[in-house]
C-alpha positions in Angstrom: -13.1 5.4 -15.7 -9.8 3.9 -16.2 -8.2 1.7 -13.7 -4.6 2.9 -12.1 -2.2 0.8 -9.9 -2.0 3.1 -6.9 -0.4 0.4 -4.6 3.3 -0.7 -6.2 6.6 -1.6 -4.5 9.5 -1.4 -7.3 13.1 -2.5 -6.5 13.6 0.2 -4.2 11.8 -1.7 -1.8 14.5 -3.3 -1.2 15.2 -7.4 -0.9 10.5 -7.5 -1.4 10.1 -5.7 -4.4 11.5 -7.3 -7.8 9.5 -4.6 -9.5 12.0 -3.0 -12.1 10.7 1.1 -12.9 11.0 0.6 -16.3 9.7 -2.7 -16.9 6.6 -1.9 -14.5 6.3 1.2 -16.5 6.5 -0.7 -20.2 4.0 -3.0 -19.0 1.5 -0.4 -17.5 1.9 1.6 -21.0 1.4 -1.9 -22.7 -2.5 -2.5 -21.0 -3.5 1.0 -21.9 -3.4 2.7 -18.6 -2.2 6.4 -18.6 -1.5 6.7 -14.7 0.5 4.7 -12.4 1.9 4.9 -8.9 5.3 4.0 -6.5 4.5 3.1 -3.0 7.5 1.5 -1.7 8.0 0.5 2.0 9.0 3.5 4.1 11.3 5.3 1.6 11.1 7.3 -1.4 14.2 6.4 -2.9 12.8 5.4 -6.3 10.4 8.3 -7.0 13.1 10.8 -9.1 13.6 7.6 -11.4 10.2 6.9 -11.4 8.7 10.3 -12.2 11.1 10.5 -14.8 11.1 7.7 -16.7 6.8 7.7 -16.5 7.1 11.0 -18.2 9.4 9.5 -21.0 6.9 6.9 -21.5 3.8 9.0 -21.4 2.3 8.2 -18.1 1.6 10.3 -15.3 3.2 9.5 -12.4 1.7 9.0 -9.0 4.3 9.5 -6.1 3.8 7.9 -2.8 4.9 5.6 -0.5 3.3 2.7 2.3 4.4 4.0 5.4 4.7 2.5 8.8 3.1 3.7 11.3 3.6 3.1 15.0 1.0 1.8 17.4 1.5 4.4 20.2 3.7 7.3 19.9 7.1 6.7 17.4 9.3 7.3 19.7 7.8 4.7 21.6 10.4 1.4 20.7 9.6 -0.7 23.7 8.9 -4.5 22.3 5.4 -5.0 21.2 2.8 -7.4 19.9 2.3 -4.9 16.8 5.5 -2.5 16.5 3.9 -0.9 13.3 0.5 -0.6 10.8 1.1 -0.4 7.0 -0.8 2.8 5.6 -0.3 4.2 2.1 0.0 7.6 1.6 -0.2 9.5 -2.2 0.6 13.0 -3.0 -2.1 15.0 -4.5 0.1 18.0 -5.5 3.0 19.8 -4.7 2.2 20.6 -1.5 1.4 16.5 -0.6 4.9 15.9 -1.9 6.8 17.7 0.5 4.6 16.7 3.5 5.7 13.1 2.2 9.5 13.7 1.8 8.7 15.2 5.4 7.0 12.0 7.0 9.0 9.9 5.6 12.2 11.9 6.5 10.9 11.5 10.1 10.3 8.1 10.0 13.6 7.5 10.1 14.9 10.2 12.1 12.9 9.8 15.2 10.3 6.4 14.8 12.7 3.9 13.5 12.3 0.8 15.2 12.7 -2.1 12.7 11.4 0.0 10.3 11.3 3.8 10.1 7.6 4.6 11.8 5.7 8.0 11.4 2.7 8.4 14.1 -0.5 9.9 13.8 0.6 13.0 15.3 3.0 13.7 12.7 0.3 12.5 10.2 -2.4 14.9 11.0 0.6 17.7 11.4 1.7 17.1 7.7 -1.5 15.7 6.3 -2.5 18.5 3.8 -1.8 17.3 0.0 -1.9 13.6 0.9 -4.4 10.9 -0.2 -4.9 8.3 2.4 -5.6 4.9 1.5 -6.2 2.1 4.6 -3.6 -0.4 3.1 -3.2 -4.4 3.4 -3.6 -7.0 5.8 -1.1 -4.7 7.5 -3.3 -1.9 7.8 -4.3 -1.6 11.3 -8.4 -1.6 10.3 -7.3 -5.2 8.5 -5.4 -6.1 11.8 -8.8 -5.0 14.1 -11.1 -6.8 11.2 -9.1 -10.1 11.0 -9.0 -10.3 14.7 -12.3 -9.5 14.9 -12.7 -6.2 16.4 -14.9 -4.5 14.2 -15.7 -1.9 16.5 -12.0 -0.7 16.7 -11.6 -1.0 12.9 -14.9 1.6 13.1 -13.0 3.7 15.1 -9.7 3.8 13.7 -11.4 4.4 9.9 -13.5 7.5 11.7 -9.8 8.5 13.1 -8.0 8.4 9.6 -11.0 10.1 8.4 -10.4 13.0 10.9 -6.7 13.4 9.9 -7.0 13.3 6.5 -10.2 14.9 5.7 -13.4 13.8 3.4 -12.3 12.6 0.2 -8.7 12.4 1.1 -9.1 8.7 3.0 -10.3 5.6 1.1 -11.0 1.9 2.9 -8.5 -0.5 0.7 -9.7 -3.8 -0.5 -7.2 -6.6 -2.4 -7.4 -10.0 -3.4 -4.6 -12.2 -4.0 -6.5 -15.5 -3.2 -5.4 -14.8 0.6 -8.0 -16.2 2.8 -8.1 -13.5 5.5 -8.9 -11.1 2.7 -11.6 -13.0 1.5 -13.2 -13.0 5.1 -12.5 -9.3 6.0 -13.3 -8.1 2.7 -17.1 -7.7 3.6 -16.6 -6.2 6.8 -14.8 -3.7 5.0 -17.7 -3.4 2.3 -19.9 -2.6 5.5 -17.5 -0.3 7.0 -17.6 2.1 3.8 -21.6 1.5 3.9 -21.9 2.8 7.6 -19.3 5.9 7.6 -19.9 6.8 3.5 -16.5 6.4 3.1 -15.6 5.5 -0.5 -13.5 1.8 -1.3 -10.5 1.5 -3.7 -9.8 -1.7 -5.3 -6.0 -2.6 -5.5 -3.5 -5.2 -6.1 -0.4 -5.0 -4.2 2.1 -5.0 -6.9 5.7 -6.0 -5.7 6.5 -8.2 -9.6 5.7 -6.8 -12.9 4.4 -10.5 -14.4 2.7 -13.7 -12.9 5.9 -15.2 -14.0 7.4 -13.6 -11.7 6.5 -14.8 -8.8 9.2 -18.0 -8.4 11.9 -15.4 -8.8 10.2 -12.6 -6.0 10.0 -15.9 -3.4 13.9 -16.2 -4.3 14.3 -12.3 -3.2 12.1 -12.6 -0.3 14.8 -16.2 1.0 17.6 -13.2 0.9 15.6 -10.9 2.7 14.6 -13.5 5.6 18.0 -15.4 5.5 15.8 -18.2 4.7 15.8 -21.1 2.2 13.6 -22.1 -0.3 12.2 -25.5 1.0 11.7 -23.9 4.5 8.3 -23.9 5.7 8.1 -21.1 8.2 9.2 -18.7 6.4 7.7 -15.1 4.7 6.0 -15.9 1.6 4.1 -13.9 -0.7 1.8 -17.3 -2.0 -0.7 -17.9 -5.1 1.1 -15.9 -7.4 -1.1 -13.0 -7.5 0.9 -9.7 -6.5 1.9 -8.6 -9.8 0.9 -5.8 -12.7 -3.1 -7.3 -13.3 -5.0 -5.6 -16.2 -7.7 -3.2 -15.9 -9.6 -6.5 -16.7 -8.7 -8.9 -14.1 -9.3 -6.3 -11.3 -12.7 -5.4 -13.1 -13.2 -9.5 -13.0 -12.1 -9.8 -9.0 -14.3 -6.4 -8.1 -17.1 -6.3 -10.4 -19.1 -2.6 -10.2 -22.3 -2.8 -8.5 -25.4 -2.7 -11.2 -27.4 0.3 -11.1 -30.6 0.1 -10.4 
């Protein structure tokens, strides 16, 4: 089976995502992959673009977007230690894209605090039609794993699992050379073990080339109001958050022999 990027920020996220549409979509066409997906942070301002240029070039197009979802309730915007989870969301049909334009549109129009924040009320309310994937080191089972609460992460992936039904949820694993991913990257292995529920292998795309990635740091020192030489400061390091072939993610998650 071939492998599809299902976990892309383009320029629409704005001031993180350096991502053009049609460059992404050139270079997807260029390693021989016929799907592709937009995720961006919270909106869905790029998915008309997308959806129309993937159909120029041939490739079917994936909507979606990486949500943020609040802690508690969303309406909820007392200060916090977490004040929201990533989770990315991926419309199966028609009826998934609407329920998106929904979430999203509530997001903003009753969650928003810092960022437009969905809950899981609203989630289970407009789940039908969505794919579910458990997201990055954002994702609230990364945040319970890194901390390690593996007992929470268990309960949160049985909860997501609930909302979104069998086959509609997926446990998310990456590597970008990122440390906590390389130590909560079993635990997720052993989560999908103990509740059979099946793992997808992405990269989180926010550049189309490794080349990129000098420019992306520049974008992310305009989000942050920060400068280059700072040391505390967001930064997206080791390169690895761009378009990888179907090659290099075979090469960072090998398939397991069969017996």
């Amino acid at each position: 089976m071939a492998f599809t990027h299902l976990h892309v920020h383009t320029e629409y996220s704005l001031l993180d995502g350096s991502n053009k549409i049609s460059e992404y979509l050139k270079r997807v066409k260029e390693l021989g992959m016929t799907h592709a997906a937009i995720t961006d942070h919270g909106t869905m301002y790029g998915c008309i673009e997308f959806y129309n240029q993937a159909k120029k070039e041939g490739i079917v197009p994936i909507i979606g977007c990486e949500v943020y979802v609040a802690p508690g309730s969303r309406f909820n915007k007392e200060a916090g230690e977490n004040k929201y989870f990533h989770l990315v969301l991926l419309a199966e049909n028609d009826e998934g894209y609407h329920n998106l334009m929904r979430l999203v549109s509530i997001g903003f129009k009753d969650g928003y605090y810092y960022k437009p924040r969905v809950d899981k009320e609203v989630l289970r309310k407009y789940s039908k039609g969505l794919i579910c994937l458990s997201a990055c080191l954002q994702g609230e089972i990364a945040v319970n794993l890194t901390l390690g609460l593996y007992d929470e992460a268990k309960k949160v992936a049985l909860e997501y699992l609930d909302i979104f039904g069998e086959g509609n949820y997926f446990l998310e694993i990456q590597d970008h050379g990122i440390a906590e991913q390389r130590q909560i990257n079993p635990e997720i292995y052993r989560l999908s073990k103990e509740l059979n529920i099946p793992l997808v292998a992405t990269n989180d795309v926010h550049y189309t080339y490794a080349s990129d990635a000098d420019a992306h740091d520049l974008l992310l020192c305009l989000q942050t109001g920060k400068i280059v030489t700072d040391t505390d400061r967001m930064k997206y390091e080791y390169g690895q958050f761009y378009v990888r072939s179907e090659a290099e993610m075979r090469e960072l998650f090998p398939m397991p022999k069969k017996r």
